[in-house]
N, CA, C and O of each residue as an XYZ file, in Angstrom:
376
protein
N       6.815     18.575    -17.267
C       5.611     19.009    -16.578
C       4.370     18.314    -17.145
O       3.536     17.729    -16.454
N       4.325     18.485    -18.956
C       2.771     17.290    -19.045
C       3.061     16.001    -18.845
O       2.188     15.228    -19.239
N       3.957     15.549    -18.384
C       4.119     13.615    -18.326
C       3.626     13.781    -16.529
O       2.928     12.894    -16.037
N       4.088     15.024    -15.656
C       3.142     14.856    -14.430
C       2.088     15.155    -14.796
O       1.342     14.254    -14.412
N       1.496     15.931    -15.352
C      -0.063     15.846    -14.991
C      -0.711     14.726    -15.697
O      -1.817     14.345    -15.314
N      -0.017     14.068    -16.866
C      -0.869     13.215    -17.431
C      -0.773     11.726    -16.168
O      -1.640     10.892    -15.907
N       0.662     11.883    -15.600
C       0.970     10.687    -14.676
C      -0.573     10.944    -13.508
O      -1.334     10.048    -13.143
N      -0.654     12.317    -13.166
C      -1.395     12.877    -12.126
C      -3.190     12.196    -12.302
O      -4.089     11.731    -11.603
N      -2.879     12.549    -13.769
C      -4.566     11.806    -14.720
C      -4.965     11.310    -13.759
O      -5.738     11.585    -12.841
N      -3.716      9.726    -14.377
C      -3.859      7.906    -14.379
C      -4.171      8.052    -12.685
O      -5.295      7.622    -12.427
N      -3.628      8.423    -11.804
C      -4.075      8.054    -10.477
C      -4.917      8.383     -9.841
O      -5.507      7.670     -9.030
N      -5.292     10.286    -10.242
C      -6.640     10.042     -9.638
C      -7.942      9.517    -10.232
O      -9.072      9.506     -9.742
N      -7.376      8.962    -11.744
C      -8.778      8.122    -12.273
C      -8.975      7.399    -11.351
O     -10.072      7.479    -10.798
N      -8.154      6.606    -10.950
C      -7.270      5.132     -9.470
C      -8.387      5.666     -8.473
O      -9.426      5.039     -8.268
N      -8.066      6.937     -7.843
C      -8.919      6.740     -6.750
C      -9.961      7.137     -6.728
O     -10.577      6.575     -5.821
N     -10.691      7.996     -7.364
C     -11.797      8.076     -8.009
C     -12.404      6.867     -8.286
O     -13.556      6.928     -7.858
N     -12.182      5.818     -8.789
C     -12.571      4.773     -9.273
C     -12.801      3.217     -8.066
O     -13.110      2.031     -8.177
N     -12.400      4.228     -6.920
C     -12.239      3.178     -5.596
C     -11.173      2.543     -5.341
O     -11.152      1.498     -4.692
N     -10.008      3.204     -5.908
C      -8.584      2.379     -5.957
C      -8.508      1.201     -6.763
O      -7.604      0.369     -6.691
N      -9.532      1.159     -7.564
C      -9.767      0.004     -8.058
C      -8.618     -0.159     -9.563
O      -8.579      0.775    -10.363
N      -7.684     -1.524     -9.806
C      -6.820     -1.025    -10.845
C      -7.122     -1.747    -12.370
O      -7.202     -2.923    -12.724
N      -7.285     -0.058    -13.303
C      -7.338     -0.397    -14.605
C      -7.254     -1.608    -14.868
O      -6.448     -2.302    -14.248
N      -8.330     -2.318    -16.166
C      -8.053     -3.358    -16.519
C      -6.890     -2.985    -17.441
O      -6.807     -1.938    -18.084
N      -5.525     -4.526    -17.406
C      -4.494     -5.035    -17.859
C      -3.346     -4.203    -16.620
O      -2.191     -4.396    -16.997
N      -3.367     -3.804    -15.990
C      -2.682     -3.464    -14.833
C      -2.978     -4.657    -13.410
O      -3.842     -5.446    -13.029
N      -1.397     -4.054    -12.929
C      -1.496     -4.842    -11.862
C      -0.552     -4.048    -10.549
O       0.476     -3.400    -10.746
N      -1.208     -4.295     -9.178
C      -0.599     -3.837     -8.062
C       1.024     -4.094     -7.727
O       1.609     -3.405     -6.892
N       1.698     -5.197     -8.497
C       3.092     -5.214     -8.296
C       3.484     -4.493     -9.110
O       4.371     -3.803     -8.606
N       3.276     -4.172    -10.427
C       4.104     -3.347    -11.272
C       3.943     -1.842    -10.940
O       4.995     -1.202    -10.923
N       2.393     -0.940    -10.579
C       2.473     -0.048    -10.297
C       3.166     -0.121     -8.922
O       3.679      0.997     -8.869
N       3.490     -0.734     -7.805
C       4.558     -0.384     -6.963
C       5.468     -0.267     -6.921
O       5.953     -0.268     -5.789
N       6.157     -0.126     -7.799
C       8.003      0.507     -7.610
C       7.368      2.032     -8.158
O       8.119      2.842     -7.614
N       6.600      2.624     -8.771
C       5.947      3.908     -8.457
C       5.646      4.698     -7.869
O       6.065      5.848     -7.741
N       4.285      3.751     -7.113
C       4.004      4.420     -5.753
C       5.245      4.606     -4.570
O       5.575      5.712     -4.141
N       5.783      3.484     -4.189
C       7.262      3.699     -3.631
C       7.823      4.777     -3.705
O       8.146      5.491     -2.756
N       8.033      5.043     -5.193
C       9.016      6.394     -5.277
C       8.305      7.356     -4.752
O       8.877      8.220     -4.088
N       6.971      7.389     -4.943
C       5.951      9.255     -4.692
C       6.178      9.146     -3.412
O       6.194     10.248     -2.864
N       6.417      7.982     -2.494
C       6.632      8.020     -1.153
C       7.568      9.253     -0.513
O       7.346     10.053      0.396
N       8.790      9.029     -1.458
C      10.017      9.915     -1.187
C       9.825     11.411     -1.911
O      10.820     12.136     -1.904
N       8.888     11.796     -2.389
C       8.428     12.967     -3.380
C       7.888     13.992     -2.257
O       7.064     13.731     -1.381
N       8.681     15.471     -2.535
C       8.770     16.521     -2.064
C       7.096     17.559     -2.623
O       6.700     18.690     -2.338
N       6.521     16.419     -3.521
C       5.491     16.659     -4.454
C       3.712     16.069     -3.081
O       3.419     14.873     -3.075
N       3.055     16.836     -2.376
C       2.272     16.466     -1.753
C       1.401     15.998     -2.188
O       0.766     15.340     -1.364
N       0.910     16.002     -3.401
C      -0.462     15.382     -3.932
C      -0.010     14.201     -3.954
O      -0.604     13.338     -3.308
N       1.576     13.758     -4.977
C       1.713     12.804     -5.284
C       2.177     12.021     -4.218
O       1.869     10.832     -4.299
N       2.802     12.344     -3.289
C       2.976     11.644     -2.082
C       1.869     11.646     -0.980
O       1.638     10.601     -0.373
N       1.394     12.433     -0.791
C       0.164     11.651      0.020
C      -0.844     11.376     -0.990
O      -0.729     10.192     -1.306
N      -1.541     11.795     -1.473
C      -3.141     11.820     -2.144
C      -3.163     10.769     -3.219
O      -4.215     10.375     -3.722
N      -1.849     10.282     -3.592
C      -1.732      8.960     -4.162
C      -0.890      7.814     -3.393
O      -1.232      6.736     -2.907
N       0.486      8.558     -3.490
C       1.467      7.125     -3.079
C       0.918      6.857     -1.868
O       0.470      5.735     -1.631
N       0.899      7.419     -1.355
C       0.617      6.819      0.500
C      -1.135      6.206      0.965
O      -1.388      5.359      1.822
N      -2.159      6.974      0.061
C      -3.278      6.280      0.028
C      -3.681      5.400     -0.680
O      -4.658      4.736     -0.335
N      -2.946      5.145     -1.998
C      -3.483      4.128     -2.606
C      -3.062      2.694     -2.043
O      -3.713      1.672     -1.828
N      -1.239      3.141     -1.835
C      -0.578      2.300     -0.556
C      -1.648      1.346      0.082
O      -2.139      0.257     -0.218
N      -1.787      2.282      1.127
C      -2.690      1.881      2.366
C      -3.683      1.079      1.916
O      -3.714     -0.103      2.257
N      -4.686      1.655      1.036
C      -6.309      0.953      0.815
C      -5.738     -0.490     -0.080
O      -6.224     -1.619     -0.021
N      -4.945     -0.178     -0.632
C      -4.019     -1.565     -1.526
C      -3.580     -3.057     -0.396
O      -3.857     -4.255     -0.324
N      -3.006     -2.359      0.107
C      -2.555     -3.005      1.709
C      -3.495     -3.183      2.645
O      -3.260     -4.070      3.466
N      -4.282     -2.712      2.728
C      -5.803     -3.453      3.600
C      -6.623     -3.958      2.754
O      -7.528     -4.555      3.338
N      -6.725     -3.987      1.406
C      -7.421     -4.615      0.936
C      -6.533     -5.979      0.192
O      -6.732     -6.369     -0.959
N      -5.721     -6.455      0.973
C      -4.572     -7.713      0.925
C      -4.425     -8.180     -0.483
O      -4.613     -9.310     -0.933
N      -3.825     -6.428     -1.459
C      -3.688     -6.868     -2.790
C      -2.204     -7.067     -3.279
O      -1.870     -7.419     -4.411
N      -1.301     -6.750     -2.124
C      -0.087     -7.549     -2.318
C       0.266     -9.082     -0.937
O       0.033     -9.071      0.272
N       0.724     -9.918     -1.585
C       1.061    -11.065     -0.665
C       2.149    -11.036     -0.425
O       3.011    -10.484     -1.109
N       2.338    -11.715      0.747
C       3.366    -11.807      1.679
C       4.578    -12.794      0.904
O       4.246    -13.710      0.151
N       5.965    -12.480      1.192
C       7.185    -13.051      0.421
C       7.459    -13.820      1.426
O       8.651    -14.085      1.272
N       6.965    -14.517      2.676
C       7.196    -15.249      3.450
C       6.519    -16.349      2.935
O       7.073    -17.316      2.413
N       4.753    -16.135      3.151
C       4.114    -17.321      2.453
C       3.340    -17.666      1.486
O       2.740    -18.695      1.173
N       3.472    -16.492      1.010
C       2.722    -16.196     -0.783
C       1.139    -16.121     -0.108
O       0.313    -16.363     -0.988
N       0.809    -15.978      0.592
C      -0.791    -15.921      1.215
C      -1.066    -14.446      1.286
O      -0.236    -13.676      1.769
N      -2.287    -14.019      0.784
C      -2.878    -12.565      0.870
C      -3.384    -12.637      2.312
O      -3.936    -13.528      2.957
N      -2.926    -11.132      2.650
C      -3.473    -11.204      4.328
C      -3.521     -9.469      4.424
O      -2.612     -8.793      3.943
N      -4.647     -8.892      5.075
C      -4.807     -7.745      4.942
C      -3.699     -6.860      5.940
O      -2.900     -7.304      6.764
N      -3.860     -6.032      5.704
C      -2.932     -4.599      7.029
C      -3.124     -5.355      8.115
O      -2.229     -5.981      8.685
N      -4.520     -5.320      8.503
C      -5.281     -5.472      9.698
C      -5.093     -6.686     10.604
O      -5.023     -6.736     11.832
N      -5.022     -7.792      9.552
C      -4.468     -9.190     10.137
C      -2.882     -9.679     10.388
O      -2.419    -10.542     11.134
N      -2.161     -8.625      9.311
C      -1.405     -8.326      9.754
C      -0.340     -7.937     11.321
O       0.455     -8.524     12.055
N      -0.888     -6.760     11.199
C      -0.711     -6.319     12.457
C      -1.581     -6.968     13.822
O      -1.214     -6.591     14.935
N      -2.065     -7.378     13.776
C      -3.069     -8.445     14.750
C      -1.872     -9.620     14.967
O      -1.189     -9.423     15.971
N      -1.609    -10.514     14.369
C      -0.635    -11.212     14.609
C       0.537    -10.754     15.381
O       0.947    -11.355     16.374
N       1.136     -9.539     14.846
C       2.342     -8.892     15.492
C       2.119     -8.244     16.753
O       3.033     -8.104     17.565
N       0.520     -7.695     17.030
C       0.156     -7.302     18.510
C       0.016     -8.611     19.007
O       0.272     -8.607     20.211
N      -0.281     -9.730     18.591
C      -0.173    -10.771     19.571
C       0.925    -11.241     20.201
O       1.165    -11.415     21.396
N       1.800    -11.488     18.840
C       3.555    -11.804     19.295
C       3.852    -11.239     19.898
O       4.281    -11.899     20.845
N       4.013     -9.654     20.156
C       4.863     -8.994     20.978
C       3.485     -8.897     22.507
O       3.933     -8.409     23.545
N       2.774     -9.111     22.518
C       2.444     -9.314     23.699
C       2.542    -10.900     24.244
O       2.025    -10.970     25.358
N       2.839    -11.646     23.975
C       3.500    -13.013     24.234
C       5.136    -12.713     24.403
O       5.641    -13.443     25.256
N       5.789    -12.061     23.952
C       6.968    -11.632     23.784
C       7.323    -10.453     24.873
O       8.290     -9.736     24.614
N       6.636    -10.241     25.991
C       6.018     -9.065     26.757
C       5.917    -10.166     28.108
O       6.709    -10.279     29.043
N       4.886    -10.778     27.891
C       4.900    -11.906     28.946
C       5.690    -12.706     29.346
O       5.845    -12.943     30.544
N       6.436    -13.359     28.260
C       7.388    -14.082     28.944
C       8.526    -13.425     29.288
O       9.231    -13.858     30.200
N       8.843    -12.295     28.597
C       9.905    -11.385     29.372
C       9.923    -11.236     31.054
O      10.907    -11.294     31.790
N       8.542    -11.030     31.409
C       8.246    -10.255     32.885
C       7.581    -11.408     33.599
O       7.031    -11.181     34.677
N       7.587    -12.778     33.026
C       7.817    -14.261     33.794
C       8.909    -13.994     34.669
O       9.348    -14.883     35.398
């Protein structure tokens, strides 16, 4: 029980702080973390951390893509993929 609340600390220092991450930390290592709070029956830690820090992490294009090593936000993301599948839409109903 104190290794959660002290775990509980470290993250909402995180968002408190603008999601911004501790100096000598980094967004790939705290993600196999956040990941797990994903699957956590625990609501603070699954939404109010894993899933928001997630998100603002991921729109603010602080992990890169394993396709082309290029940072690209949520937003541009998904912009590309609404384009494809509406090209992918069109030529279907050609």
């Amino acid at each position: 029980m104190r290794r959660r609340f002290l775990e509980n600390i470290f993250w909402q220092s995180l968002v408190e702080a603008d999601y911004t991450l501790p100096e000598g930390q980094s967004a790939s290592a705290l993600l196999p973390e956040l990941l797990t709070m994903l699957g956590t029956a625990d609501p603070v830690a699954r939404d109010a951390y894993g899933y928001s820090i997630l998100a603002v992490w991921m729109d603010r294009g602080m992990y890169t893509s394993p396709s082309n090593g290029s940072k690209e936000s949520t937003h541009e993301t998904s912009a590309k993929l609404s384009k494809r599948d509406e090209t992918l839409v069109s030529t279907d109903r050609a």
